[in-house]
N, C-alpha and C positions, 0 to 999 in steps of 0.2 A: 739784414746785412749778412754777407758770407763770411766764409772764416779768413778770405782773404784781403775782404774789406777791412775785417778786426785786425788784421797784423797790419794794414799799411796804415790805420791810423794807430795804431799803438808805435811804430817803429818810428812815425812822422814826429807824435810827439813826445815820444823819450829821444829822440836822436840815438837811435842805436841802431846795429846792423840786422835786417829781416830775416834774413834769415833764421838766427837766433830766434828774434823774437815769434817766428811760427812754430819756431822747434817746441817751442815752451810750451807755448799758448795750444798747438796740437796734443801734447802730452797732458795738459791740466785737462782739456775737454774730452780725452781719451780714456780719459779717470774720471769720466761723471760728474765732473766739476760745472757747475752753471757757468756761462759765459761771462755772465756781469763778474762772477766771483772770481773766476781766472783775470780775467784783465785787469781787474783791483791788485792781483798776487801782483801779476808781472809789473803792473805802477810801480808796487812796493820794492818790490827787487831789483829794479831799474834807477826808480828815483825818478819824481815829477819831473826834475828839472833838467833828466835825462843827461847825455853827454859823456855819462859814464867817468863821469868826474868824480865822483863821492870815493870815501876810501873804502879801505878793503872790510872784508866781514870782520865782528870782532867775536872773538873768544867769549862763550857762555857755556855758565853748566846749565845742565836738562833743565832744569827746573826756573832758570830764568828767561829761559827762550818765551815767546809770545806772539801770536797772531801779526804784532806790528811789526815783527822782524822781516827781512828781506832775504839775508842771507848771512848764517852762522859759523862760526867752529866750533864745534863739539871735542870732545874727547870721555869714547863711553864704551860700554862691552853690551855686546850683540848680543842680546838675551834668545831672539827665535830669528829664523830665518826660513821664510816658506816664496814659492813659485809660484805663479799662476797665469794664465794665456789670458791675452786680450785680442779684441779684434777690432782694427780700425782701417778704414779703406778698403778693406776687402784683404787684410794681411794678420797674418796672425806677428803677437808681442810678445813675449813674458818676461815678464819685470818682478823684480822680488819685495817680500813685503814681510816687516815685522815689528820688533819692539827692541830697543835700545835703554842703557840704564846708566848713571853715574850714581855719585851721593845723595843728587837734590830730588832724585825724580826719576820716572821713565818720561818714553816720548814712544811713539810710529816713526814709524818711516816705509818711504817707497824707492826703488833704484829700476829707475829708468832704466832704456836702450841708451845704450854708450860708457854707463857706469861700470868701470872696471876695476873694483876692489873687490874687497876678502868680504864677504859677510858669516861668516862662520858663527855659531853658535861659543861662545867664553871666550871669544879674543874680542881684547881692549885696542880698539881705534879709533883714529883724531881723522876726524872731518872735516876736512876746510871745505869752505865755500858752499856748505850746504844752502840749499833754499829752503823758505818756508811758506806754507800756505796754510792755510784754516780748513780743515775735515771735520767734520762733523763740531763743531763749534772750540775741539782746541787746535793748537799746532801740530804738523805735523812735517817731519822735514824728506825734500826732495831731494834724492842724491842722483845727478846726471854726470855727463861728458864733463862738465864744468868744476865737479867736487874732486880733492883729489883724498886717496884713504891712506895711511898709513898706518899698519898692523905696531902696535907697541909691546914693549916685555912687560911694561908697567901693570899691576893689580889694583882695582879700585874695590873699595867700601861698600859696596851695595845691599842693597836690601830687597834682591828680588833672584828669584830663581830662573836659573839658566840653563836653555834647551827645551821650554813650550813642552813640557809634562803638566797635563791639569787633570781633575775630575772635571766631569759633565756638569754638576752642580756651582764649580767659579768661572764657566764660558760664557764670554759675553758676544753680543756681535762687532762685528769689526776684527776681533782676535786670529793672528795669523802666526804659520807656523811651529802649529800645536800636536802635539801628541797624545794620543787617548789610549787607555786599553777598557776594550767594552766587551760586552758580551752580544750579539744581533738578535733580537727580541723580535722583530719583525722583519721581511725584506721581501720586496716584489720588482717585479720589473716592469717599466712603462718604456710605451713609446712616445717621446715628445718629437715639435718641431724644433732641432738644433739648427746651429749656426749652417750645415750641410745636409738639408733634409730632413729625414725620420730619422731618431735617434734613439736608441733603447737607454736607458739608463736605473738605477738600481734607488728603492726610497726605501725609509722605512723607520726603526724606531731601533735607538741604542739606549743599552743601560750599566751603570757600574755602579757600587755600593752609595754611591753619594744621588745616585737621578738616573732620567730617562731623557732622551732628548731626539727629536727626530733627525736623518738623513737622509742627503743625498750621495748617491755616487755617480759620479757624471764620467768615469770612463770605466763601466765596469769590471769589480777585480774578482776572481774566482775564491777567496778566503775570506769575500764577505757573505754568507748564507745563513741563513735563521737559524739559530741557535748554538753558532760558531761565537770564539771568545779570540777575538783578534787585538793586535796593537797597533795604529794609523796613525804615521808617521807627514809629517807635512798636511797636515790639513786647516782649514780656514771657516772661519764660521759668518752666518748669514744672520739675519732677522728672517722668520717664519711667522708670519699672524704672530708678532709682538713677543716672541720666544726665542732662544737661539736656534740653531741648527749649522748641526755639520755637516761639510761639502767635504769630498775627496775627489781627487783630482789626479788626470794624466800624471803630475809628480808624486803625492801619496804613496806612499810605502804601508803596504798593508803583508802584517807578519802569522799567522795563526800562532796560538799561543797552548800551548798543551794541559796548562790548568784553564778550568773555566774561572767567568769572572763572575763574580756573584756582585747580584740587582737588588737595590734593595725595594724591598716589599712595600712597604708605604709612600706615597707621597707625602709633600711636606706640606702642613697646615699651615694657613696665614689668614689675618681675618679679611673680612671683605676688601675693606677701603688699601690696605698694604696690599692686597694682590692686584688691585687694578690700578695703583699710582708705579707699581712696578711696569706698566707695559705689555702684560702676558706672559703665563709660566706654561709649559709645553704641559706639564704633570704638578696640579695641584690639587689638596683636597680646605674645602670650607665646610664653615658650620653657620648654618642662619636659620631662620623662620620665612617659610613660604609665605610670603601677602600678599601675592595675587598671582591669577591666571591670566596671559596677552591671548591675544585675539592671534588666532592663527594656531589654535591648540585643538586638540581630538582628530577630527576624523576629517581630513585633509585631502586634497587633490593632488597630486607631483604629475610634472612633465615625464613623458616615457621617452624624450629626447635625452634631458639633460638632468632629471629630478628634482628641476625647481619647483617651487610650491606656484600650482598652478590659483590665477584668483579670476573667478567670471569664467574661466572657460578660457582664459588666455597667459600665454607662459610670457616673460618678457626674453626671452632668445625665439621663440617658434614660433609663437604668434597664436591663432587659435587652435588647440589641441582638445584630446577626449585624453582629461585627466585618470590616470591610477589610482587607486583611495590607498591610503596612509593614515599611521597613528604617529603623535609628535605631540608634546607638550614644552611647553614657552612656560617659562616657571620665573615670576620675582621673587629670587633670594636676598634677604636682609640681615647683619648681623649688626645694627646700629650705629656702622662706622663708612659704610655707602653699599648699593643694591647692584644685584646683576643677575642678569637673563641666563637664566641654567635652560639649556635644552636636553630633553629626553630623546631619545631615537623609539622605535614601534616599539624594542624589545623593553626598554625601562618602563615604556606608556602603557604596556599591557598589563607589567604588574602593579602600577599605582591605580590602573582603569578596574581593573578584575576580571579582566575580558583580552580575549584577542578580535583583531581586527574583522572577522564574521560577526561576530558579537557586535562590535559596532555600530557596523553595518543594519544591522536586525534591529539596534536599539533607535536609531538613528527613523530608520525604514518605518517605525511603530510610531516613535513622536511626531514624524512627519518632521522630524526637524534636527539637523548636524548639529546643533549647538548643546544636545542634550549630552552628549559622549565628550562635550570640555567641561557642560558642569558640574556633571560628577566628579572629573577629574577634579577639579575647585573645590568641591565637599570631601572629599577624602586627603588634600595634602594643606588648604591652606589655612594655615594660623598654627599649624606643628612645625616644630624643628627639624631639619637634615642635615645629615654628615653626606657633602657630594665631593664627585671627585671627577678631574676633566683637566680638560683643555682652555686655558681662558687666554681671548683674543680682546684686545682692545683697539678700538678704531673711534674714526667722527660720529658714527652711528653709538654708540655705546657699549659698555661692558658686556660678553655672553660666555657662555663656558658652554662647552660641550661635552656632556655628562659619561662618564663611561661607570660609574657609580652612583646610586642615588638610595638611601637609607634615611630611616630614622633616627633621630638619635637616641642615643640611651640615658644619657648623660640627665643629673641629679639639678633639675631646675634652678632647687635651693643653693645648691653647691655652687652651682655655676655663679647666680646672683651672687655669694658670699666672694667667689672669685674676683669680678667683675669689681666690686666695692673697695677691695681691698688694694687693687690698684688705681684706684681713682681717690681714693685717701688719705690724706698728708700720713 
């Protein structure tokens, strides 16, 4: 069905005017929203029985609003207020987006085209007729043409901070309207396909006393360069391979700051099983015992196309290729609480192999056989401990970390076991 299919039977059977109802229904799917899920909202906010008979919204605080609601009043202070462009029809949008707070609770929220109040960062205002839809499994309320805002003298109670000041280390995804001061630990420029072409845009890696976290800048700004200590203003964070990531944006205010920011030096230890029921931490370091070497380890073939690990002679983007030789170890890390695939890159592989990749090669070239240069690497790391540190991605396929450390560890067997016991002991 088309989207216009979807409004003339959503308008048939609420008895309500279509308009409206494509105004909506354009907007929820303009936001990502699945269609079944949009049409559910608008059910909601309409009312099955349509007619537009039912009363008016009723007054809730934050905290009792709920998925089953239709359409609320609020009265709460604008904790972040952040911009961002959308494209829909071939038109660009930008609609605001952030976090709202009273006594019970925070909430989201998004303000449409047509929405014409105050969103300001500490002013307390009463929202009628907000809508509400489900994002990402809570509420979240939709402020359009329909809500109306009034700015109050009133102070409320809260228990949240106002104006999207955070560290890198309590950003989550979804988070808009945030303010960072980092320092730019990496930055390069790529050219992607944007919405208008090739597009340059700026990636890279931020860090401040609490983390490191990667970004993007997608309209870029001359005060973000490698080893600049910047403050970005209006920015909005993503999921990246199961981590956050911050986006800056045509609105982002990006300030140079004349003290640097200092990074902190470590990553943050968690055991296995915590770091992979988190989702993926951009910069983490674990501690496990290697039990075994995957298939797909030592002395490896990669596309000269796209550097995928080539298998038989064939890439799955090129087709049949004359693979590159590569070193790479597939490592199961275990610390008793669940396992994960540590990858090495050539440079890690060379110092647990003893050899560089000539070596190999020669070693390989004598057995008559690749498989001898994984098991040695197999005899030199597994059944010992390591302290790694990486990048851990969680997906359908399974837990891996991409290693940008990998060590032995030091640490006192005995001690540790004494460790171990003592938390596990009434």
């Amino acid at each position: 069905m088309s989207l216009e299919d979807h409004v003339e039977e959503l308008a048939s059977d609420l008895d309500v005017d279509k308009e409206e109802v494509k105004r909506d229904l354009e907007n929820l799917v303009n936001y990502s929203v699945p269609m079944d899920e949009a049409k559910q909202s608008l059910r909601r906010k309409y009312g099955d029985g349509g007619g537009g008979g039912s009363s008016g919204p009723s007054s809730k605080a934050i905290g009792e609003v709920t998925t089953d609601d239709s359409n609320v009043t609020v009265t709460a202070v604008v904790l972040t207020s952040g911009r961002r462009s959308i494209q829909y029809n071939g038109e660009q949008h930008v609609i605001r987006e952030g976090e709202l707070a009273d006594e019970s609770g925070t909430i989201s929220y998004t303000a449409w085209d047509g929405f014409e109040g105050e969103l300001e960062p500490g002013q307390t205002v009463q929202f009628g007729n907000a809508g509400v839809r489900e994002w990402d499994g809570k509420p979240e309320l939709n402020l359009g043409d329909s809500t109306d805002a009034t700015v109050l003298d009133e102070r409320l109670d809260i228990d949240a901070e106002v104006g999207g000041e955070a560290d890198l280390r309590d950003l989550e995804p979804g988070d808009r309207g945030i303010t960072v001061e980092v320092q730019v630990l990496e930055c390069e420029t790529k050219t992607i396909d944007g919405r208008d072409g090739e597009t340059e845009i700026l990636s890279g890696v931020l860090g401040d006393p609490t983390g490191r976290l990667p970004f993007t800048d997608w309209e870029p700004h001359d005060e973000i360069e490698a080893g600049a200590s910047v403050r970005i203003e209006e920015t909005f964070v993503r999921e990246f391979r199961g981590a956050p990531s911050v986006n800056v944006s045509e609105f982002s205010t990006v300030e140079s700051l004349s003290e640097s920011v200092s990074v902190a030096e470590d990553a943050p230890r968690m055991g296995v099983g915590e770091a992979v029921e988190s989702g993926g931490q951009f910069d983490v370091e674990l501690v496990g015992n290697v039990i075994q070497i995957r298939d797909g380890s030592g002395l490896i073939e990669r596309c000269p196309e796209c550097g995928r690990v080539v298998q038989s002679g064939q890439c799955r983007s090129h087709g049949a290729v004359e693979g590159e030789d590569d070193l790479r170890t597939k490592a199961i890390l275990d610390d008793g609480t669940a396992t994960v695939t540590v990858i090495l890159d050539d440079e890690l592989t060379e110092e647990i192999y003893g050899g560089d990749l000539d070596d190999a090669r020669e070693h390989a070239r004598d057995a008559m056989d690749k498989s001898v240069v994984a098991d040695r690497i197999a005899e030199r790391v597994v059944g010992r401990e390591y302290v790694v540190r990486g990048s851990l991605s969680v997906d359908e396929y399974g837990a891996n970390l991409n290693a940008s450390e990998f060590g032995e560890s030091t640490a006192d067997p005995a001690e540790r076991a004494k460790a171990l016991l003592a938390e596990v002991e009434p």
